[in-house]
N, C-alpha and C positions, 0 to 999 in steps of 0.2 A: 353372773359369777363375779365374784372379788377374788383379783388372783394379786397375790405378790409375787413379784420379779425382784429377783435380787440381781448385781451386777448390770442395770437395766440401760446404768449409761455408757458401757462398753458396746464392744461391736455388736457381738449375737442379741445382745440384750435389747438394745435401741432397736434395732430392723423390729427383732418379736414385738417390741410395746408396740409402734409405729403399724404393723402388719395389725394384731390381732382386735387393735382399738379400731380400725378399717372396716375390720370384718366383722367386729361383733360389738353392733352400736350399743347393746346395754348391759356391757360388761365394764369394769372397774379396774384400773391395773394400781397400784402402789409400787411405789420404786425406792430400792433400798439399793444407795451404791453407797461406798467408802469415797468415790471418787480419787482414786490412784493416778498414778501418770496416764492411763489407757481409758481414763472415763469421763468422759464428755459430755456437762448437758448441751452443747450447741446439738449435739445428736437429735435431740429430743424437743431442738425450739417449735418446731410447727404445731408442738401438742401441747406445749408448756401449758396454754391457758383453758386448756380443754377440762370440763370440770368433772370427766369420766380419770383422771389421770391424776396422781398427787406424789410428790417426789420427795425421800427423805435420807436425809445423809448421815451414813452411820457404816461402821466396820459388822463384818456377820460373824467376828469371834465378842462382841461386844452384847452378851446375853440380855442387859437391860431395853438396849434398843431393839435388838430382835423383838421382844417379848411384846415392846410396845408395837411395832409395825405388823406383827401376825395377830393380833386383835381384830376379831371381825372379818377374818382371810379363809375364802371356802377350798384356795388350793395354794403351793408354791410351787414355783420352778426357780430352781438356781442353776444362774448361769455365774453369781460373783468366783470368780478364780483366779489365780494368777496363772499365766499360760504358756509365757514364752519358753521353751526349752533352752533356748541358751541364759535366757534371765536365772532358770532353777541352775545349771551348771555350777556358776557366780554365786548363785542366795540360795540354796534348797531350803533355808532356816523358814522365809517369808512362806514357800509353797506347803510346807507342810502344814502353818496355821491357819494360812487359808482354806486349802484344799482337803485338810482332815479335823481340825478342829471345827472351824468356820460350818463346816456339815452338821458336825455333831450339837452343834449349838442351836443350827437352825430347827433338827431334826428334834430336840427335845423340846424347841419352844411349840413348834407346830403339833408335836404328839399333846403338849398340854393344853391348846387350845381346838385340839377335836378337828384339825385340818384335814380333808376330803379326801386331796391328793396331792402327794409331793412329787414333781419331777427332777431328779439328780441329772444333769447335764455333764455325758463325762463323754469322754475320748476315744476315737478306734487305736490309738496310742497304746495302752494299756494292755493288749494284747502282744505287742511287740512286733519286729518284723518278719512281714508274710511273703516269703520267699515261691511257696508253692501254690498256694491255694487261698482264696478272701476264708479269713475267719468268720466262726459263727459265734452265737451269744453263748453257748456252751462251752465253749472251747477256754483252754488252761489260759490264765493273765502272766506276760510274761513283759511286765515294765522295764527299762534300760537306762530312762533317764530319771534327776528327781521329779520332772514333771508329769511322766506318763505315772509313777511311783504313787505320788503323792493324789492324783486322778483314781489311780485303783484303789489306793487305801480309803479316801473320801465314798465310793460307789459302794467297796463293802460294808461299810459302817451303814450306809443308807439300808441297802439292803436287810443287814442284819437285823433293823427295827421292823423288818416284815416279819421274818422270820422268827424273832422274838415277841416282838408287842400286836403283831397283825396291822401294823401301821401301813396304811396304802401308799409305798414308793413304789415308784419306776424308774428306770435307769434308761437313759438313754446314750448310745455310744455312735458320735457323730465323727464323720470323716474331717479333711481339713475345710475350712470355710471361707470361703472370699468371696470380698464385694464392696459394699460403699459403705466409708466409715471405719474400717480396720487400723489401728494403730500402724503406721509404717516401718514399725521393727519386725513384723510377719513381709516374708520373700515377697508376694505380689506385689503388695504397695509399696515396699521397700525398692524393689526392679524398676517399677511405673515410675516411680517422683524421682529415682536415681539417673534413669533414662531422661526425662523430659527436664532434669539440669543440667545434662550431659556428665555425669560422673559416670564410674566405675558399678557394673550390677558383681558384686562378688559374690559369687558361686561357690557352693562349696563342694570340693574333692572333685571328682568327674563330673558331677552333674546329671548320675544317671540316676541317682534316687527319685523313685514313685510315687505320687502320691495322686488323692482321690480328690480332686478339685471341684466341692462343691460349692452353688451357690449358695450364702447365706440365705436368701428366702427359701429356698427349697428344706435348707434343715426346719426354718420356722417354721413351715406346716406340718412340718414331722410332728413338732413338739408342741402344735395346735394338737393334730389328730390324738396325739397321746392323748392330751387333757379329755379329751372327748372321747378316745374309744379304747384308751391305755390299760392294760389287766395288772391291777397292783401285786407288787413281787415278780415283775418279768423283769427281761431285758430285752431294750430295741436295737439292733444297729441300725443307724440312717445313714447314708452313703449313697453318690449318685449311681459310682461303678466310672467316675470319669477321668481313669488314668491316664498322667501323664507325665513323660522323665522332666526333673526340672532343667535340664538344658533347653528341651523341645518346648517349654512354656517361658525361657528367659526369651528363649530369637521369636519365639510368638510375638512377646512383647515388644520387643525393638523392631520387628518389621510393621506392627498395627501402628508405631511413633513414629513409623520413617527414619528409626534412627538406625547408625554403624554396630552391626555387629563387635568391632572393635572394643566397643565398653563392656565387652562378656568377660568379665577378669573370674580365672579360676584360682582359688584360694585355698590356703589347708582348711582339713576338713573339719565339721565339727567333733566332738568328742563323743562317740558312742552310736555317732548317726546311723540310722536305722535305715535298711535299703529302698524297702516297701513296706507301702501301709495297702490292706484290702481287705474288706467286706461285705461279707451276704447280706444282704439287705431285703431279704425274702419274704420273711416274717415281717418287717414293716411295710413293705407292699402288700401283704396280705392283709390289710387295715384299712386299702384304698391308699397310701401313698403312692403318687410320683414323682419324680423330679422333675420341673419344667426348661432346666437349662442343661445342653450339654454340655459338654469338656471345653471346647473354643467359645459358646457363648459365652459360657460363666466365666471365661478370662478376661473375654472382650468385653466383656460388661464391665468388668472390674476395672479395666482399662481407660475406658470411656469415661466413669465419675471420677478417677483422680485426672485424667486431665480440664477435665471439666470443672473443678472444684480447687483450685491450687490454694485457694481462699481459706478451705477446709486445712489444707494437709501443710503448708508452709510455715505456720506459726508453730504446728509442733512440731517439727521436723531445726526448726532455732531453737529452740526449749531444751528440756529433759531428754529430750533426742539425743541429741549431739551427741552430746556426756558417751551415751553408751553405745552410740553409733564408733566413734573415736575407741573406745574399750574394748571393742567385740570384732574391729577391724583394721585399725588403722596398720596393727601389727602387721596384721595377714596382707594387706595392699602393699603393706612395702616387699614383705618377702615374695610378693607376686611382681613386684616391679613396676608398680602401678603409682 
């Protein structure tokens, strides 16, 4: 199989090429990133010269280059998106052209080149927050931010090409993701590298907000199994079921660093924050899915490669970091007193 990855040098993207070239020695991956602030090929050195692997740089609203990299492509998954919820707050202008244009473009070049199967890579986000019970794949989409927003608008569009042209998409709606390689503007690496420089981890509001802390591999086999046993025009939820308040995953983290709770700075909260996120994940264990990490392993894991890697995460944390780290908080540290 020749699959193009788009997004490939971001987080979920690099683990998938990295995982599926592992597992399936005579398969082909193409990699189409724009390379943004969050895309990295150091992600990707171990395979750079690997000659199952070829890597091409280009935006996915940019039709010419799409047209050219889904040439000779038996499947896509896109994972290129913009993601950070507080980034859309600030830009919803950027998430929109990625996250619904950037579809649309891919989804028409792959329809004209006879492509297999497309997997849309979207969000349990998109449903909004689940107060009482994990949501199903059926259940009403009730977005809150421009990023869960602009996630559902992208997923219907995909969709729609089933429903209309019988194009094979699947949708898949993944819980949150950590692990090695995450941009450190997402809470865990952000907590871990803030921790082990002794700064401030700022929390936001209480700290009792939920969420389903998956590991990054366990979604990639998700979206292995998809390619291989995915029913085009469904929808998957993949989610471990590994909840937990982010207070109870910040003091995780500073007691695995041995560091003081003291640097738990709570701060105003963000704009719209959602309480809980949850999901049945029923139907994709019905496919042979599991998840192999729990709740504390998948933290701890996450935990262990940024300290282990500060080589990785220091350079960009001086960088493009800074800028929006200083933006998105500096205010809230001082009004915490911090």
């Amino acid at each position: 199989m020749r699959i193009l990855v788009t997004g490939g040098a971001g987080f979920i993207g690099s683990n998938f090429i990295r995982m599926y070239l592992a597992r399936h020695p005579d398969s082909e991956i193409v990699n189409l990133d724009k390379l943004t602030y969050a895309g990295n090929l150091e992600n990707l050195k171990e395979i750079e010269e690997d000659s199952r692997y070829s890597f091409v740089k280009g935006d996915i609203c940019d039709a010419g280059v799409v047209d050219d990299a889904m040439k000779g492509v038996d499947a896509v998954v896109n994972f290129a998106a913009e993601t950070h919820v507080d980034r859309s707050i600030g830009d919803p202008d950027a998430f929109l052209k990625t996250n619904v244009l950037g579809v649309h473009i891919l989804l028409e070049a792959a329809r004209k080149h006879d492509v297999g199967r497309f997997i849309q890579i979207s969000t349990d986000e998109v449903y909004g927050p689940a107060p009482d019970r994990p949501f199903s794949e059926g259940d009403v989409l009730t977005p809150r931010n421009p990023y869960s927003a602009s996630k559902a608008g992208g997923e219907l569009l995909a969709r729609s090409y089933f429903i209309t042209y019988g194009f094979p998409v699947i949708i898949s709606r993944a819980a949150n993701n950590i692990g090695p390689n995450q941009y450190p503007e997402k809470v865990i690496p952000l907590f871990v590298t803030n921790a082990i420089e002794d700064k401030p981890l700022p929390l936001y509001g209480d700290g009792n907000q939920e969420r389903d802390y998956m590991h990054v591999l366990d979604h990639c086999s998700g979206v292995e199994i998809l390619l291989e046993k995915g029913e085009p025009g469904e929808i998957y939820n993949i989610g471990a079921g590994n909840h937990m308040r982010n207070i109870e995953m910040a003091k995780l983290v500073l007691d695995e660093l041995k560091k003081p709770e003291s640097l738990l700075t709570h701060v105003r909260d963000r704009e719209g924050h959602d309480i809980r996120y949850a999901i049945d994940s029923s139907k994709m264990r019905a496919l042979g899915w599991e998840p192999e990490f729990g709740t504390k392993a998948a933290i701890l894991d996450a935990v262990h490669w940024y300290a282990a890697n500060r080589d990785w995460w220091e350079p960009i944390k001086s960088g493009e970091f800074r800028e929006f780290y200083e933006r998105q908080y500096r205010s809230r540290l001082e009004e915490a007193g911090a």
